[in-house]
C-alpha positions in Angstrom: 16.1 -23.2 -42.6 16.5 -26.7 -40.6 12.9 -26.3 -39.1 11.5 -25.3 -43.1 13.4 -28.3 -44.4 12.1 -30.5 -41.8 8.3 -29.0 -42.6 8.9 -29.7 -46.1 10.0 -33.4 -45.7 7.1 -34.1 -43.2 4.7 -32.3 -46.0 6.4 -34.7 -48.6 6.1 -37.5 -46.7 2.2 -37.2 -45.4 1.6 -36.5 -49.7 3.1 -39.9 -50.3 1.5 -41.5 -47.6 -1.9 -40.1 -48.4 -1.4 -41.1 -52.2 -1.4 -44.5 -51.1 -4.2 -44.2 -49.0 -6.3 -42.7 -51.9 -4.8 -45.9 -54.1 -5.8 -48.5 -51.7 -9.2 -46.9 -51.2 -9.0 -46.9 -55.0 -8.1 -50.4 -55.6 -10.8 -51.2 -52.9 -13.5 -49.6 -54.4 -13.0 -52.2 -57.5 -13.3 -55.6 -55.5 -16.0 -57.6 -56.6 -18.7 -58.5 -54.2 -19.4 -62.0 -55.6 -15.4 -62.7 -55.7 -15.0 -64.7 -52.4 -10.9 -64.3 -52.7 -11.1 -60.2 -53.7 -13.8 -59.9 -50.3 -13.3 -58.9 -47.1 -14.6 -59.8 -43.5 -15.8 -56.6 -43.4 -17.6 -57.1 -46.5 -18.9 -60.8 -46.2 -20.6 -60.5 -42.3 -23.1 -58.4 -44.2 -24.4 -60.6 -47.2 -26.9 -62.8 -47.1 -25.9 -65.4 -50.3 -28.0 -68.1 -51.7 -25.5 -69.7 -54.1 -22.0 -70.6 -53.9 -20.1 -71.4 -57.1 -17.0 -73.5 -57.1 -15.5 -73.4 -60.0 -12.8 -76.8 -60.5 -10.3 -77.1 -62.6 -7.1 -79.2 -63.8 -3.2 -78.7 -63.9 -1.9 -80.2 -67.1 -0.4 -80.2 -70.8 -2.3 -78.5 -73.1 -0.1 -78.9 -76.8 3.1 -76.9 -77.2 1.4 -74.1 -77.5 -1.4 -73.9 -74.4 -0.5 -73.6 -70.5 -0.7 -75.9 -68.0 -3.3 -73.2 -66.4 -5.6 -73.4 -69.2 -8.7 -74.8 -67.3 -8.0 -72.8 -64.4 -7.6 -69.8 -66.9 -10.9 -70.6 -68.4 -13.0 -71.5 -64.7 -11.8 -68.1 -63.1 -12.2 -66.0 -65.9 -15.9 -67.8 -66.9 -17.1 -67.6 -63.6 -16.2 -64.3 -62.8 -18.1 -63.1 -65.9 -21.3 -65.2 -65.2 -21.1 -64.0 -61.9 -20.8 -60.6 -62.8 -23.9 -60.6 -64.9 -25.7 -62.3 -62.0 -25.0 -60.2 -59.2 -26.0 -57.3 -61.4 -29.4 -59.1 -62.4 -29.8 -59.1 -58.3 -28.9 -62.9 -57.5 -26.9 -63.4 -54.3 -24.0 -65.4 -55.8 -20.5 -66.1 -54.2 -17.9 -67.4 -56.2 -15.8 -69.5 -54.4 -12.0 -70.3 -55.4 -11.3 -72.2 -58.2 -9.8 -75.5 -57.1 -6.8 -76.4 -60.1 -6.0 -79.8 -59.7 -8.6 -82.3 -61.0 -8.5 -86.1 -61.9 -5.8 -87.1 -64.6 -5.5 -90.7 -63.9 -4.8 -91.4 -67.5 -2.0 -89.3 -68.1 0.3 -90.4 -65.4 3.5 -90.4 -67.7 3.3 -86.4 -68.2 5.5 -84.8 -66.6 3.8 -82.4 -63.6 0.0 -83.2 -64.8 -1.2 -83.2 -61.3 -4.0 -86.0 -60.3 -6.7 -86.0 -57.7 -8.6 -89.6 -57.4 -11.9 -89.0 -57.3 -12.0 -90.6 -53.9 -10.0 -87.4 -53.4 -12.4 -85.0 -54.8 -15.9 -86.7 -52.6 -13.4 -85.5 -49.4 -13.2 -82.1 -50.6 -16.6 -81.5 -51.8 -17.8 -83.1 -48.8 -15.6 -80.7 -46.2 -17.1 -77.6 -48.3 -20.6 -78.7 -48.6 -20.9 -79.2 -44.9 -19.6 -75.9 -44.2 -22.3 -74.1 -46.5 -24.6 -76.4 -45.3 -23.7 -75.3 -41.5 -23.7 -71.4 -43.3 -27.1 -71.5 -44.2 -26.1 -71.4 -47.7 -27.8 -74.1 -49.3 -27.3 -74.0 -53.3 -23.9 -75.1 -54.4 -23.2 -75.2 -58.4 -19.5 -77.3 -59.1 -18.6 -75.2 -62.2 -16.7 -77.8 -64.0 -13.6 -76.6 -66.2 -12.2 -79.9 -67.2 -13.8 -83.1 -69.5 -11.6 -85.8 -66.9 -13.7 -84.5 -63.6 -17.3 -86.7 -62.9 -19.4 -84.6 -60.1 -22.5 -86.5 -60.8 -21.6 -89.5 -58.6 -20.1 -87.8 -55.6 -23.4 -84.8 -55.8 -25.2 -88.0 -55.3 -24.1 -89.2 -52.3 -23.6 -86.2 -50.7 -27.5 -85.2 -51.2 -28.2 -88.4 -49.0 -26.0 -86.5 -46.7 -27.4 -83.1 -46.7 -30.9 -83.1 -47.6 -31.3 -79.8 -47.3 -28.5 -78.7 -50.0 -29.3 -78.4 -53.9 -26.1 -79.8 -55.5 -25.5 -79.3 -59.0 -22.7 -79.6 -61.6 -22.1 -78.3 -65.0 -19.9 -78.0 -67.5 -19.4 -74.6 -69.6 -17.7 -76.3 -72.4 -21.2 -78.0 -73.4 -23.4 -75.3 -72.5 -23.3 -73.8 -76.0 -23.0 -75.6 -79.3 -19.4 -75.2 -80.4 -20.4 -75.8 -84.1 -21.6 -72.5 -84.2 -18.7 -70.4 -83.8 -15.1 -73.1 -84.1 -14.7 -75.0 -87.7 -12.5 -77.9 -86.4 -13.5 -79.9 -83.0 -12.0 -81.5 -80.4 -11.6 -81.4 -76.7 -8.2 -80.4 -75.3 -6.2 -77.9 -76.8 -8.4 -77.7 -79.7 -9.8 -74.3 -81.4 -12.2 -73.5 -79.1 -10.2 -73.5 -76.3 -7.1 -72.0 -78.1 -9.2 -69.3 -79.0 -10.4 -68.9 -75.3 -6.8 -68.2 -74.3 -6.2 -66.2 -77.1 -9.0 -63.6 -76.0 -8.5 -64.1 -72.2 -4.3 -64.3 -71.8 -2.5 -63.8 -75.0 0.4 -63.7 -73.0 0.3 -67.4 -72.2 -0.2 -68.5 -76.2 2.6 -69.0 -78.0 2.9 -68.8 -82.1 0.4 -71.2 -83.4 3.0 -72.8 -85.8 4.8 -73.9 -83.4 1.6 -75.9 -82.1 1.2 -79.6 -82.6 -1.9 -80.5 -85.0 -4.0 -82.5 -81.9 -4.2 -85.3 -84.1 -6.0 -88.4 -81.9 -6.1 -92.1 -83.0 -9.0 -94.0 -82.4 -10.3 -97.0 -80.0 -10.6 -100.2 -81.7 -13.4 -101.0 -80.1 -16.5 -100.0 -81.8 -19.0 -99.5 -79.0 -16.1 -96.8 -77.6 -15.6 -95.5 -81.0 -19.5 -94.9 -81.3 -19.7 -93.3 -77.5 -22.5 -96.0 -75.9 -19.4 -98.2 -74.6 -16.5 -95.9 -72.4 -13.1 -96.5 -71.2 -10.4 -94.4 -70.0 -8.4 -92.5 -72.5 -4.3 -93.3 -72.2 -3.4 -90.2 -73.2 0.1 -90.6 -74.3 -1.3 -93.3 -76.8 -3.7 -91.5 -78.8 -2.0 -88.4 -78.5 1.5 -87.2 -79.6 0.9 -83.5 -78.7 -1.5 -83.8 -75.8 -3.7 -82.4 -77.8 -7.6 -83.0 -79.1 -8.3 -81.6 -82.1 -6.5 -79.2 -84.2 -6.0 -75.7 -83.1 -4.7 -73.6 -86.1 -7.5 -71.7 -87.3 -8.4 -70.2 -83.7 -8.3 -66.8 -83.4 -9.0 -64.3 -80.5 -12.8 -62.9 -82.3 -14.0 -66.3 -81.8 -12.7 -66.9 -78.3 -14.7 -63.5 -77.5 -17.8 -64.4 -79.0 -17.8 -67.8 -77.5 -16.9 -66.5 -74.0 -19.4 -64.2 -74.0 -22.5 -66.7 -75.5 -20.5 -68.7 -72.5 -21.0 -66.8 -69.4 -24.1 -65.8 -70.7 -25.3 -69.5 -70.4 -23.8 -69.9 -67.0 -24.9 -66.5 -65.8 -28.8 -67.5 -66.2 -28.2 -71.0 -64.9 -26.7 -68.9 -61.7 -29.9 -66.8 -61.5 -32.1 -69.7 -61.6 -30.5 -71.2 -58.9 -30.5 -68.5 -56.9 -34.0 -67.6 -57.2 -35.6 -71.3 -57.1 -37.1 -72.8 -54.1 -35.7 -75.4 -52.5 -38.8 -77.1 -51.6 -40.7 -76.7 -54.7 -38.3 -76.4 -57.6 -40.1 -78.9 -59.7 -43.0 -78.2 -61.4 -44.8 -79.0 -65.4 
């Protein structure tokens, strides 16, 4: 009996062990091959890419009702998507991790809203873009998830820098017209992107009544108020909330429909990028 119990403890053991064996090679089998953070060295010595994505972000307030992790929410989930439908369309894309902080210099009175200079950001685009440039991988698209972050500027001077690399930048949030699918606008916290978060993590979302109505006051200034003249928003003064625009009437049908319209914009600007040539990628 001691040696049959002994058999039937090893047997029971070797079944558990080989469940999660089976599991892992399970859970495996579902990483995504454009995903740099689900990949493997295994996996990456093998691919041959021709864009890199880098989705950046923000940590901040987003209403009552929104998390801080809404435009990291939003850059992960878009850019997974896009990718997604490019990989499958053939393009060699890599999306790389979304960076979360971003630059929040006018909202330096709320609490845990976490700023990078832009100063900042040119040393961290810089460090990156010289090791794709040293890769071989010479197409880099900044994915931009948040209406306070300028790549234009710092893509600028690093092209002087790396002639070889195509820099870009966009951002999803103008890629489609949001007329078309939210009835109130704004630009943080608003409808559209309450709807987002309502369709991607409910979770996060609390009870829409007990969101604050985004109202914003206006610059005095009328070139500002009429968008040829620009200076930095101080949030806390035109804002009560944190919010930009009112986000009662979003609902988790629109967020869907916009996120897919989305990351169907972004997946063919990935395509295109990954298929033009360098060398020649003008033309009439």
């Amino acid at each position: 009996m001691p040696g049959t119990c002994a058999y039937f403890f090893i047997s029971i053991e070797f079944f558990k062990l080989h469940k999660e064996f089976k599991n892992a090679q399970s859970k495996n089998s579902n990483m995504r091959p454009y995903i740099l953070a689900e990949s493997n060295w295994k996996t990456i010595k093998e691919q041959k890419f021709d864009l890199a994505v880098l989705p950046w972000a923000a940590t901040e307030a987003h209403n009552y009702h929104l998390p801080y992790a809404t435009d990291i929410i939003e850059a992960d989930y878009i850019a997974a998507e896009a990718g997604r439908i490019a990989w499958e369309q053939g393009a060699r894309v890599i999306v790389l991790p979304t960076i979360p902080f971003g630059v929040n210099t006018g909202q330096p009175d709320i609490t845990l809203d976490i700023n990078l200079n832009p100063s900042t950001q040119l040393s961290i685009l810089q460090d990156i873009t010289e090791v794709l440039n040293r890769q071989q991988i010479h197409k880099l698209l900044v994915l931009n998830s948040h209406g306070g972050n300028d790549f234009k500027p710092m893509l600028r001077e690093l092209g002087l820098r790396y002639p070889q690399m195509l820099l870009a930048t966009c951002n999803w949030f103008n890629s489609v017209d949001k007329k078309q699918f939210f009835e109130e606008q704004g630009d943080h916290a608003d409808e559209m992107e309450t709807s987002l978060l309502l369709y991607m993590r409910p979770d996060l979302v609390l009870p829409l009544e007990e969101a604050g109505d985004g109202k914003e006051l206006k610059s005095k200034i009328k070139g500002i108020r009429e968008g040829w003249a620009w200076s930095e928003r101080k949030w806390s003064m035109v804002t009560e909330d944190t919010g930009i625009g009112n986000p009662k009437r979003a609902t988790q049908e629109k967020g869907q429909k916009f996120f897919h319209a989305v990351t169907e914009k972004m997946a063919e600007l990935f395509v295109e990028m990954s298929n033009v040539d360098i060398s020649s990628r003008y033309g009439s």
